[in-house]
Every structure is written in structure tokens, then in C-alpha cells.
Backbone as CSV, one residue per row, in Angstrom:
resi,resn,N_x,N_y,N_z,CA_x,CA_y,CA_z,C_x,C_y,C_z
1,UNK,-33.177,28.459,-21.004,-32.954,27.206,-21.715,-32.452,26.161,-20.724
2,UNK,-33.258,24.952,-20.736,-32.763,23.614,-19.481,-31.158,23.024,-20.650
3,UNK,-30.553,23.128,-19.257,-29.518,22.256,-19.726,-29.069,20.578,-18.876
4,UNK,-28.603,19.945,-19.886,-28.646,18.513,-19.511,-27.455,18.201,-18.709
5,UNK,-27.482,18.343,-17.288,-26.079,18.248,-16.569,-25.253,17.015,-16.500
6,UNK,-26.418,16.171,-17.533,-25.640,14.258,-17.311,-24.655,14.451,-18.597
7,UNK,-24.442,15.411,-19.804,-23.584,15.507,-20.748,-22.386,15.930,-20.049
8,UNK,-22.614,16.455,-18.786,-21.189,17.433,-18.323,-20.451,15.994,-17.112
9,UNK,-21.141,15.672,-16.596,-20.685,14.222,-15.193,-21.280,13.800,-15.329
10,UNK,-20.413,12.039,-14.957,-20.862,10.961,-15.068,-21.719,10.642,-12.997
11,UNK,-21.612,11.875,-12.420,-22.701,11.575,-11.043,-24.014,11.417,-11.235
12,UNK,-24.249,10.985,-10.618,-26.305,11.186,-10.498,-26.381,12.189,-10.642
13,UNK,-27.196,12.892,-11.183,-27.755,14.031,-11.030,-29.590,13.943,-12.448
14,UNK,-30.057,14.604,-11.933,-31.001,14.659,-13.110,-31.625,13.338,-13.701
15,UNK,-31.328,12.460,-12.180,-31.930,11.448,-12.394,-33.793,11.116,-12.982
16,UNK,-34.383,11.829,-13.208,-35.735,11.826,-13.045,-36.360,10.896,-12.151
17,UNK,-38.146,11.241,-12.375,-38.803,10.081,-11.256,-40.299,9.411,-12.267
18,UNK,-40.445,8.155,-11.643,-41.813,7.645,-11.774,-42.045,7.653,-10.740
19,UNK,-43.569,8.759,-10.528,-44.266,9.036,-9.305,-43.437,9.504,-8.348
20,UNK,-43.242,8.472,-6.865,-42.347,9.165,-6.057,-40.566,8.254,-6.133
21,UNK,-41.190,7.520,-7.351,-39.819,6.422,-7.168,-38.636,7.039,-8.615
22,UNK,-37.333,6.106,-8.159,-36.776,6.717,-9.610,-36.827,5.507,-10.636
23,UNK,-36.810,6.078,-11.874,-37.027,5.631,-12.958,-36.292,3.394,-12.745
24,UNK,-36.979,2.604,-13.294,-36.471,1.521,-13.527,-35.158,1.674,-14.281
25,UNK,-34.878,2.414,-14.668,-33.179,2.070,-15.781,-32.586,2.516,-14.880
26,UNK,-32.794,3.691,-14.064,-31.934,4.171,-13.106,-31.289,3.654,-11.875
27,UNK,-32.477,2.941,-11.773,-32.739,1.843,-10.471,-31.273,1.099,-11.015
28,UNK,-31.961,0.003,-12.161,-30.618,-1.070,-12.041,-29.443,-0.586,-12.624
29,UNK,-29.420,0.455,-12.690,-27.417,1.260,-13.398,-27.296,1.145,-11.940
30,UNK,-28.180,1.976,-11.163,-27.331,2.048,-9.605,-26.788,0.772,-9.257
31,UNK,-27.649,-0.505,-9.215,-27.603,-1.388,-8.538,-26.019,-2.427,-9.396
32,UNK,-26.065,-1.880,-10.857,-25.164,-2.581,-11.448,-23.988,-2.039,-10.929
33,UNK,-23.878,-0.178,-10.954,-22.657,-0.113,-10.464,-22.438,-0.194,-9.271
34,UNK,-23.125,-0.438,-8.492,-22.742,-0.951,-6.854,-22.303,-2.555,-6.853
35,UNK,-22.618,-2.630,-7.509,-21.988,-4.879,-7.903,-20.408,-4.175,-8.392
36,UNK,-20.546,-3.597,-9.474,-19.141,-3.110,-9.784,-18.296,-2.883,-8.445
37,UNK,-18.453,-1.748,-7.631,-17.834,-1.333,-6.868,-17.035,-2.285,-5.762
38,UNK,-18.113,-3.376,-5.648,-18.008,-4.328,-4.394,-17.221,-5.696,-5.373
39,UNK,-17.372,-5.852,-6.598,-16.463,-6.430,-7.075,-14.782,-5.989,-7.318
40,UNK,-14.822,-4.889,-6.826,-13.766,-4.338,-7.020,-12.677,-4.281,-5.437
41,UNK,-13.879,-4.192,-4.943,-12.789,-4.381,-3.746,-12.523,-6.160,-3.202
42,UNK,-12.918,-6.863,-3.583,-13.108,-8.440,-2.969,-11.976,-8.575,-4.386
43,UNK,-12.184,-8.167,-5.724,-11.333,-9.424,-6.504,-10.092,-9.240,-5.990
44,UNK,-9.216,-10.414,-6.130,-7.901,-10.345,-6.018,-7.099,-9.824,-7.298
45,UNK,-5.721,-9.578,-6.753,-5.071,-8.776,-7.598,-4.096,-10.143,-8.515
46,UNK,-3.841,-10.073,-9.594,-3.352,-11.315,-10.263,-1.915,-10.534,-10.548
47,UNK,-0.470,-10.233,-10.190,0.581,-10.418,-9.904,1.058,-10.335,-12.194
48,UNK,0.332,-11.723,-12.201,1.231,-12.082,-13.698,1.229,-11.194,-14.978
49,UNK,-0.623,-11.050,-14.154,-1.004,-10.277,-15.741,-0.603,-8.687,-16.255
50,UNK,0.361,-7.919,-14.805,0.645,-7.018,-14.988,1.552,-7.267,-16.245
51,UNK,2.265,-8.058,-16.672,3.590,-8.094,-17.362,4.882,-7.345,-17.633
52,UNK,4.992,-7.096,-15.632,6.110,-6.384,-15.409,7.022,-7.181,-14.939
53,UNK,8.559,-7.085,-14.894,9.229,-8.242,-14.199,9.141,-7.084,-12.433
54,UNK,9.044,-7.941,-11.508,8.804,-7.435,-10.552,9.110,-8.285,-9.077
55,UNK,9.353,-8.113,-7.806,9.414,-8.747,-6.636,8.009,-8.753,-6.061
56,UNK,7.555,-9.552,-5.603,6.232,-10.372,-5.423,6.444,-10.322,-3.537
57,UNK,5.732,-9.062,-2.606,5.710,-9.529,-1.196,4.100,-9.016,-0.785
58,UNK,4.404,-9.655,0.289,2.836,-10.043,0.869,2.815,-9.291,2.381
59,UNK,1.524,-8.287,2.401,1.218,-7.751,3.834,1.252,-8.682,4.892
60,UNK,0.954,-8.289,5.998,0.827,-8.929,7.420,-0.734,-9.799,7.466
61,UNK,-1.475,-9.303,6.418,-2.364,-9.689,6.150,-2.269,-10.908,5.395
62,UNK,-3.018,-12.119,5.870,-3.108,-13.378,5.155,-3.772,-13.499,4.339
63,UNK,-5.232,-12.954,4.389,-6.168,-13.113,3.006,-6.827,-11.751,2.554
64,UNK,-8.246,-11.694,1.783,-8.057,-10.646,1.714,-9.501,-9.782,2.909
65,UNK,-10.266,-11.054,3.501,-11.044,-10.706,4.160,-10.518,-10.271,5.489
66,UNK,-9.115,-10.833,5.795,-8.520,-10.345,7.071,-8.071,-8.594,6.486
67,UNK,-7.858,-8.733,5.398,-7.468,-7.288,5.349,-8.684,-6.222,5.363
68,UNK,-9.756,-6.441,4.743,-10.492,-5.186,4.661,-10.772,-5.347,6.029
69,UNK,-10.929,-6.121,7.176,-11.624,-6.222,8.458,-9.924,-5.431,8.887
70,UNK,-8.837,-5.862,8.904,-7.575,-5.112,9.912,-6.561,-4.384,8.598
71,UNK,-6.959,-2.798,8.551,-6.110,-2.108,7.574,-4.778,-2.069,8.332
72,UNK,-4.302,-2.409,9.274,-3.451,-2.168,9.865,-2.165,-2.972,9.563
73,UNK,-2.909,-4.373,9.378,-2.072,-5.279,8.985,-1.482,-5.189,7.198
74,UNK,-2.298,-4.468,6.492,-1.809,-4.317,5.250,-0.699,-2.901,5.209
75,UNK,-0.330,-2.126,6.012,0.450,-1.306,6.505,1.953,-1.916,6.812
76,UNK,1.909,-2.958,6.952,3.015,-3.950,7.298,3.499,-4.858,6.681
77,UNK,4.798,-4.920,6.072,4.961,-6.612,5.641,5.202,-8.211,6.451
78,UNK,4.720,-8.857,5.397,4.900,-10.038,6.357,6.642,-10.385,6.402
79,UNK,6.559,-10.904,7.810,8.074,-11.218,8.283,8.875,-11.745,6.846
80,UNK,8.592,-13.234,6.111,9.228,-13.585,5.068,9.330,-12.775,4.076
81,UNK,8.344,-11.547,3.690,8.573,-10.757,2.523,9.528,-9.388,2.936
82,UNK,9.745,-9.563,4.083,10.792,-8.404,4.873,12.019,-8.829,4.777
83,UNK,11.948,-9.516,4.695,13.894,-10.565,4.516,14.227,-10.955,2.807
84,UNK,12.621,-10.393,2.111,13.524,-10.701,0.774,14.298,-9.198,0.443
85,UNK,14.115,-8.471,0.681,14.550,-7.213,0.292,15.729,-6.421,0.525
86,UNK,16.617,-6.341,0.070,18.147,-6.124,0.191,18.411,-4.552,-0.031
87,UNK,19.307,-4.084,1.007,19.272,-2.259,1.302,20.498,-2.341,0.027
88,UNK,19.910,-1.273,-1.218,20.909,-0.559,-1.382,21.401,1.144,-0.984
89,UNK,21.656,1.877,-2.225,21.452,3.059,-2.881,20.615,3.462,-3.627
90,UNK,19.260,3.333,-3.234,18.577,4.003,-4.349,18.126,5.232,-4.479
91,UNK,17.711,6.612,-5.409,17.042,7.358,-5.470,15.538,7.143,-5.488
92,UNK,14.756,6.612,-5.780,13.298,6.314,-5.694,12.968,4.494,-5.459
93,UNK,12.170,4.361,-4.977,11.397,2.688,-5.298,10.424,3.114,-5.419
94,UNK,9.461,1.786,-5.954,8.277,1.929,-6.944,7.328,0.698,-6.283
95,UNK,6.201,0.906,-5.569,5.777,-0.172,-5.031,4.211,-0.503,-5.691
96,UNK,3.902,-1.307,-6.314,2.618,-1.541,-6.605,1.986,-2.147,-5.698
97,UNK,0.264,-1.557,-5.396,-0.354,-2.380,-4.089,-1.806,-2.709,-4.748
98,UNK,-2.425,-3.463,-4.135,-3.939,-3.822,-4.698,-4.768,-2.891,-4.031
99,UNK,-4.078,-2.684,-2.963,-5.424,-1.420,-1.941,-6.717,-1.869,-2.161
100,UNK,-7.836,-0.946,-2.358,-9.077,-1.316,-2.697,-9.623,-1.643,-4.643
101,UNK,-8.981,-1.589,-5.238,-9.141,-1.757,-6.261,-8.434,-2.805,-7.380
102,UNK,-8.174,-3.876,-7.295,-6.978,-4.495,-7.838,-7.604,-4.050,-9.765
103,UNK,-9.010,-4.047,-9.731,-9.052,-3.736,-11.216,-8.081,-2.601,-11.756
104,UNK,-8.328,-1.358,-10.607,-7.896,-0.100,-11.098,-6.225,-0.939,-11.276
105,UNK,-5.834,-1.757,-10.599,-3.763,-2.003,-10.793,-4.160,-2.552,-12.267
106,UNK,-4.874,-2.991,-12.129,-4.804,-4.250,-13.839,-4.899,-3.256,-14.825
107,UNK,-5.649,-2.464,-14.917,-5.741,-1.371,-15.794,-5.128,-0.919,-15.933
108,UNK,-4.902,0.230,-15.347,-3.586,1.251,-14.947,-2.102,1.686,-14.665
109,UNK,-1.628,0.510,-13.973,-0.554,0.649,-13.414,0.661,0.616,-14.425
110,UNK,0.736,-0.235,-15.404,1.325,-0.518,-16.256,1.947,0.414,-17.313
111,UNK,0.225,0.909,-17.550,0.354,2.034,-18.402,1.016,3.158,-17.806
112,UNK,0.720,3.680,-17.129,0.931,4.465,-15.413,3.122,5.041,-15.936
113,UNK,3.045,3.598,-15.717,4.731,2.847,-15.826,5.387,3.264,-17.021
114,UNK,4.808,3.228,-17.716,5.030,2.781,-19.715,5.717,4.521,-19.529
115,UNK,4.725,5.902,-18.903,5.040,7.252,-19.247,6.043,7.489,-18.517
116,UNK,5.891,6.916,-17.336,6.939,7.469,-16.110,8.274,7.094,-16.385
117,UNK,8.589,5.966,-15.886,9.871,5.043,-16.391,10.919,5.578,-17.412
118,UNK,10.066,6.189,-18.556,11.479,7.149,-19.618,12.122,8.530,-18.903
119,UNK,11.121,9.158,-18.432,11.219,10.442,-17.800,12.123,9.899,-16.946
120,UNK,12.044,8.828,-16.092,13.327,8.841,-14.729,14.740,8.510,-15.334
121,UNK,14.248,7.269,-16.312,15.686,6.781,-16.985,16.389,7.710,-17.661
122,UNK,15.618,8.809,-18.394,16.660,10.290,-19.090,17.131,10.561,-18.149
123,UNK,17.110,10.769,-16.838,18.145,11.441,-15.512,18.561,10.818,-14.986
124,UNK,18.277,9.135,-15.399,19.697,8.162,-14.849,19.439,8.280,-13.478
125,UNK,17.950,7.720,-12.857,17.323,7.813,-11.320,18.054,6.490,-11.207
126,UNK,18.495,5.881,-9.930,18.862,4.833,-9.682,17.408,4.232,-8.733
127,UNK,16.555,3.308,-9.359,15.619,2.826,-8.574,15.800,1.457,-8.338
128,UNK,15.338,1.200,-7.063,15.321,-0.121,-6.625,14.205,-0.974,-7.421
129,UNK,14.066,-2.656,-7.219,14.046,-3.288,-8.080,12.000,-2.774,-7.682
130,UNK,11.228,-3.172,-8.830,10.093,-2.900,-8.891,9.151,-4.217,-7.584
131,UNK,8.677,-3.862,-6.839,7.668,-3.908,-5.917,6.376,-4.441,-6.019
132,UNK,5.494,-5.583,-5.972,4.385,-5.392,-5.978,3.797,-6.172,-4.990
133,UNK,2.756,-5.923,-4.480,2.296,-6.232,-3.002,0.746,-6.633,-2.708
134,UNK,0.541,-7.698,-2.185,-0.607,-8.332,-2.027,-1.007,-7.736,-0.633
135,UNK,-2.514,-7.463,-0.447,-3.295,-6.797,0.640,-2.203,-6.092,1.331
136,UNK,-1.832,-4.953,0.176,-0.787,-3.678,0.491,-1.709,-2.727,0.407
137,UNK,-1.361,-1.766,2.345,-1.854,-0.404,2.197,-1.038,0.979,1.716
138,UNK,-1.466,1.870,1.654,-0.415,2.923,1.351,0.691,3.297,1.844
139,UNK,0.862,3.503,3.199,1.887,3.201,4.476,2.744,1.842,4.128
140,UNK,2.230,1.042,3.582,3.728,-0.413,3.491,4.679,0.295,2.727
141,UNK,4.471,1.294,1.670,5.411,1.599,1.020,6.326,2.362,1.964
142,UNK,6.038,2.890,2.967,7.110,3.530,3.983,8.197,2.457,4.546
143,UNK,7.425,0.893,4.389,8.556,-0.048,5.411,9.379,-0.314,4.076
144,UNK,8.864,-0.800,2.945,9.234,-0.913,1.173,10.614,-0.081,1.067
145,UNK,10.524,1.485,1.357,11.354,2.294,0.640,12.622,2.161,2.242
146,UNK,12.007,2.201,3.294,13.075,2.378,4.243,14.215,0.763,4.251
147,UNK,14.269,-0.348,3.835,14.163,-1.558,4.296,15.818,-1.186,2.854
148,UNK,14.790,-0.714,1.382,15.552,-0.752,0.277,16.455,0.559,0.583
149,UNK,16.614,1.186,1.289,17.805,2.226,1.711,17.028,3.589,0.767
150,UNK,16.111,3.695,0.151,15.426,4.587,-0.770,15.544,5.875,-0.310
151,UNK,15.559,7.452,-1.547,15.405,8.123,-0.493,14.071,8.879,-0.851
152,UNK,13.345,8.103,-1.447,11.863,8.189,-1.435,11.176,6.810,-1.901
153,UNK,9.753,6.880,-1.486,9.465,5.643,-2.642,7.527,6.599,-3.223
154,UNK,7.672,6.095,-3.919,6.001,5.810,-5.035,5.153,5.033,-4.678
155,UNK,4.327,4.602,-4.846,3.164,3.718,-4.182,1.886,4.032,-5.194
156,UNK,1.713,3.310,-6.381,1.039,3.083,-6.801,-0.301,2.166,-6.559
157,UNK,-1.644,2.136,-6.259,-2.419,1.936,-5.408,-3.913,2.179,-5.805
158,UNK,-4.791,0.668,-5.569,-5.821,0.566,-6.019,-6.708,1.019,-5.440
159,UNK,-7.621,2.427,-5.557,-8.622,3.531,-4.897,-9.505,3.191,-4.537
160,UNK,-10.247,3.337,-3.348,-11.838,3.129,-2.803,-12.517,2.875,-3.888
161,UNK,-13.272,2.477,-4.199,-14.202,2.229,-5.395,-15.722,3.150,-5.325
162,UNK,-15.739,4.140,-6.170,-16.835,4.925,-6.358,-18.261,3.992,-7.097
163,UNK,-18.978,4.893,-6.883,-20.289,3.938,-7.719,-20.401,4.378,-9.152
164,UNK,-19.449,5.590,-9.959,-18.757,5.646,-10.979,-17.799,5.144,-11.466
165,UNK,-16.635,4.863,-10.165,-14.946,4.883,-10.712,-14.855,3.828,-9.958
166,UNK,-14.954,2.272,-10.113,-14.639,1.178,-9.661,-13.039,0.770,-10.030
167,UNK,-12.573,1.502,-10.957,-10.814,1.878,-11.870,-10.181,2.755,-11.606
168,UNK,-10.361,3.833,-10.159,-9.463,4.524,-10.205,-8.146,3.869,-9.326
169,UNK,-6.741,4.405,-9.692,-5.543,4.490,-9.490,-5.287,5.632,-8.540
170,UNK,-4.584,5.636,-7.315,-3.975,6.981,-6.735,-2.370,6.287,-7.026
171,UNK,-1.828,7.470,-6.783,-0.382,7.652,-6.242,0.245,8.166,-5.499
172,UNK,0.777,8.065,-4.492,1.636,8.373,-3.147,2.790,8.941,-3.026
173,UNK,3.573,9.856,-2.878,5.012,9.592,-2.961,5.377,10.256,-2.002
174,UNK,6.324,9.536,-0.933,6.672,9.996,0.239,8.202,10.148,-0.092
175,UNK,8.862,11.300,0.726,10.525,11.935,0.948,10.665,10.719,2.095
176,UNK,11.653,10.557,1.963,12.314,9.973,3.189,11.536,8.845,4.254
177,UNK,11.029,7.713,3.358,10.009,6.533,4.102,10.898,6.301,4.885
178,UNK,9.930,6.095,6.198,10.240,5.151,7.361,8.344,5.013,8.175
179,UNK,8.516,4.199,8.775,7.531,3.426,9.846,6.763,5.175,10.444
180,UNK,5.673,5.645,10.563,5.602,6.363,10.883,5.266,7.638,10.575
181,UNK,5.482,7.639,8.974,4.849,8.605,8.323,3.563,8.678,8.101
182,UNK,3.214,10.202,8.189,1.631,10.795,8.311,1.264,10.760,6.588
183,UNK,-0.028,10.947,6.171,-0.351,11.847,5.403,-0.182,12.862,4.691
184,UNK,-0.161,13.608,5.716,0.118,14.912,5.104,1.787,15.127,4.900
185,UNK,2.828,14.136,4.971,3.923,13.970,4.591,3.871,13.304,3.407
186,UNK,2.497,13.135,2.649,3.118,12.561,1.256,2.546,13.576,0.292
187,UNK,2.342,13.518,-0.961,1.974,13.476,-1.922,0.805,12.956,-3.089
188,UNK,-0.537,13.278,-3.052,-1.053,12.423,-3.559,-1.686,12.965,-5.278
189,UNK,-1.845,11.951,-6.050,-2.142,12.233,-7.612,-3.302,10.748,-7.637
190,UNK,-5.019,11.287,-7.642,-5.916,10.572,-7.318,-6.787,10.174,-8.633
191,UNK,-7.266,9.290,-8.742,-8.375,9.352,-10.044,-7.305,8.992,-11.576
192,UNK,-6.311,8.571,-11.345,-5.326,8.452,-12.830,-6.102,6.991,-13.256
193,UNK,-6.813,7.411,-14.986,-7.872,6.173,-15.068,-8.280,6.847,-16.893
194,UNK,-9.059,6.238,-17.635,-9.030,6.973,-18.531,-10.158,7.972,-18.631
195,UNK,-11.101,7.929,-17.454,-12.330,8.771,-17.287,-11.979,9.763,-16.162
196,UNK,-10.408,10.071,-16.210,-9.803,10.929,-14.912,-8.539,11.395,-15.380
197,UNK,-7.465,11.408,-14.800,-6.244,11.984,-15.087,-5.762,10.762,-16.351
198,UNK,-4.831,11.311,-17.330,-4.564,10.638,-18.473,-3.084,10.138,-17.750
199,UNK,-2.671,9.572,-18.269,-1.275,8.643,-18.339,-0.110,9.439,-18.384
200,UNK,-0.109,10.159,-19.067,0.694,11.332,-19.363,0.695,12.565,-18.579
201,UNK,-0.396,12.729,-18.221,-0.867,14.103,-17.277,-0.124,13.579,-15.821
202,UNK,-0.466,12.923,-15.445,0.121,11.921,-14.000,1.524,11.647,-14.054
203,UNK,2.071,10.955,-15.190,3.710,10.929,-15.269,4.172,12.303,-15.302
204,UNK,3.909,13.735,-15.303,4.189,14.633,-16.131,4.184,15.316,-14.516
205,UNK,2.868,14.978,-14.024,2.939,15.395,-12.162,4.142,14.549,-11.426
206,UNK,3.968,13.460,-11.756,5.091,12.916,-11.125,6.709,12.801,-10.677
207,UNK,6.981,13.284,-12.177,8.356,13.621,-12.508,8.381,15.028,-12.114
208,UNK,7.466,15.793,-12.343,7.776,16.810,-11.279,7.988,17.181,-9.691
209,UNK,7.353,16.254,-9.123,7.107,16.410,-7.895,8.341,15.456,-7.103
210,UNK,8.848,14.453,-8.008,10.043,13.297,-7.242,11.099,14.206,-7.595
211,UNK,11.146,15.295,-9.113,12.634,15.966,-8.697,12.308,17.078,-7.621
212,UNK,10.999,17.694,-7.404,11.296,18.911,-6.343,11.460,18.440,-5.122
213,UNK,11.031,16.715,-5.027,11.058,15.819,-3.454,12.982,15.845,-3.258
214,UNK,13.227,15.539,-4.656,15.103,15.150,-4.598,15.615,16.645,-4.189
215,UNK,15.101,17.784,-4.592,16.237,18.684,-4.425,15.520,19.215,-3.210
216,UNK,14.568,19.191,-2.727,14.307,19.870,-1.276,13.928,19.078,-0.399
217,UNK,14.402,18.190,-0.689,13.987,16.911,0.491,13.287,16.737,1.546
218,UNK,11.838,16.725,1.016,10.392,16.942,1.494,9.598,16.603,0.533
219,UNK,8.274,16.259,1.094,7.408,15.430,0.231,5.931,16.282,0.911
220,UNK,4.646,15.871,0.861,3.677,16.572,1.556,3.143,17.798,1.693
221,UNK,2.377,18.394,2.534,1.969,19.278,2.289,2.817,20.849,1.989
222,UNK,4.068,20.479,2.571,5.409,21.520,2.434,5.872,21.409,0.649
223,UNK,5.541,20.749,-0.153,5.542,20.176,-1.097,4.405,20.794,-2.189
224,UNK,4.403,21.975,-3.189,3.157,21.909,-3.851,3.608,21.670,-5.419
225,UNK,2.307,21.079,-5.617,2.260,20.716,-6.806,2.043,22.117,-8.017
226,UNK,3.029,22.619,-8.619,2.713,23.798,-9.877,4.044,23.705,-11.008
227,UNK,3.637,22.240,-11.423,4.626,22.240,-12.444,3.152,22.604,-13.324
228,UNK,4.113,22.639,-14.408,3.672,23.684,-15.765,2.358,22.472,-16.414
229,UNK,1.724,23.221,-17.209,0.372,22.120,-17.739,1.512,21.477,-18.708
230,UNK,0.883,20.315,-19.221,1.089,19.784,-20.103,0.312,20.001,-21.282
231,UNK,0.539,20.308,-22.230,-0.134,20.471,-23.476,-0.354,19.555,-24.307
């Protein structure tokens, strides 16, 4: 019995053909979601419409074409957004970035927020003030959390754009930011979107993984993720 593998993923697959070409509908879905994708990385990220109260700083990067051409500079804050930020005591900061996706922040992040945010406030987390960051890479959150005295930070962050998932969300969470941290010293929770990880499933990873970051103070690959499913 043929089974229809496009009921199971939203990938190509089982595309059919006319002659040696593929089908006209197929043709322009591709071509639509490749406009998607590339709209996703060029729009800018709009700050207001999150409707979070939040601190507003800006990469090393001036626009956003300097950024996709120098990722390096979105790794960095700019000098004036480095002097707004005042060291306390905090247990976690929370940095929102546009990365490659500002749709996936508009979507997501909020909601993202809405699950997480109770879970920290029942344990009385002391977090620094909320973060959000224009042509921010994943790494700024290392200068973000070290600057705010943090002894981790989050990094919520708009994903490469698939020719499916022009909306996905990752999340980051590094032990002990400073200038310098690898990869494989963080934490990552990829695809949080509503055609990927749910809102709840992701806060539920999260809060697990920032208290096992607090009590063993490590983040990364020393770090595994096996908190319990959520039901």
C-alpha cells in the first residue's frame, strides 16, 4: 500500500513531475516560500510591537545590510548601548535579538515569555531588566549578561530561515557569559514556533535547564537536557 509522506512533513518530498520538470504548483510554493525566507531575513525587527516593557540596544552593526555582510559586528554592542547597562546581582538576563528572523521574534518571543516568566517568578529568580537588541547575534548575549553582573543569560533569537520555517525561534542559554564563549558552552532549544516546539514544551525545557545551569554551574555540552516530558 503507497503511503503519502506529505501527510507526515511539511519537506519536499513526493513532489511529483510533468515530464522531466516539476509540477507548476510546486514550482511557485517553492518560489513563494523562498520570497518568504528572504523576507525574513531583510525585514527589520519593530521593538514596539513586542509589547514588552524592555531596554532597547543596538549591535556594532549600523544597519541591517552591514550586518548580514559582518556577523561579527552583531556579536558586539555598540559603544552607547554598552554604557546604558548597569551591573547588578542578577540570577539570569533575558536578551531578545532579531538574528535572522525578526518575524520568528514578532511571533514568538512574547509568547515564549508569557510560559517562562511564571516558572522563574515562583522561585523568586532575580533577573535583570529585559533586553532587546537590534542586528543582535547570539554571542552579544555573552557581553549583555557579563556587563549586567548575570550569572547566566537567555538569548532568545530569530533562526536562519528554512524554505518551510521562515518563524522559527531558537534559544541559547549560557552559565557564566563573558566575551569568548564557544558553542558548545551553551545550550540550545531550536524550532520553538507553532509548527515546532509548543510554548510550553520550551518553557518547561527551559526552566529545567537554567535550574540545573544554577546548581552546577555549567551550561553546554557538560549540560544535558532529560528533564521529564511534559504531558
Amino acid at each position: 500500500m503507497a503511503v503519502d509522506l506529505r501527510a507526515f512533513t511539511p519537506a519536499r518530498v513526493a513532489l511529483g513531475h510533468t515530464g522531466h520538470s516539476l509540477p507548476t504548483a510546486e514550482l511557485l510554493r517553492f518560489q513563494l516560500d523562498h520570497a518568504r525566507a528572504r523576507d525574513a531575513v531583510h525585514q527589520p525587527l519593530d521593538p514596539a510591537s513586542l509589547g514588552i516593557p524592555h531596554l532597547l540596544l543596538h549591535s556594532a552593526a549600523p544597519d541591517r545590510a552591514t550586518y548580514l555582510r559582518r556577523p561579527d559586528l552583531g556579536r558586539t554592542l555598540a559603544e552607547e548601548s554598552r554604557a546604558q547597562i548597569a551591573q547588578g546581582d542578577y540570577d539570569a538576563a533575558i536578551v531578545i535579538a532579531d538574528g535572522l528572523s525578526a518575524h520568528a521574534v514578532h511571533h514568538h518571543a512574547g509568547a515564549l515569555l508569557d510560559s517562562l516568566l511564571p516558572l522563574l517568578r515562583d522561585e523568586q529568580w532575580r533577573l535583570a531588566p529585559l533586553v532587546v537588541v537590534l542586528q543582535g547575534r547570539v554571542a552579544i548575549g555573552d557581553e549583555i549578561g557579563l556587563l549586567f553582573g548575570a550569572r547566566q543569560v537567555l538569548v532568545l533569537i530569530g533562526e536562519r530561515p528554512g524554505l518551510t520555517s521562515p518563524d522559527s525561534l531558537g534559544v541559547y542559554l549560557t552559565w557564566d557569559p563573558r566575551r569568548g564563549r564557544t558553542d558548545a558552552e551553551r545550550n540550545c532549544i531550536s524550532n520553538v514556533r507553532s509548527e515546532g516546539i509548543s510554548y510550553a514544551a520550551a518553557a518547561h525545557k527551559l526552566h529545567f535547564l537554567m535550574r540545573e545551569a544554577r546548581a552546577r554551574k555549567l551550561s553546554g555540552i557538560a549540560l544535558k537536557e532529560d528533564a521529564a516530558l511534559l504531558l
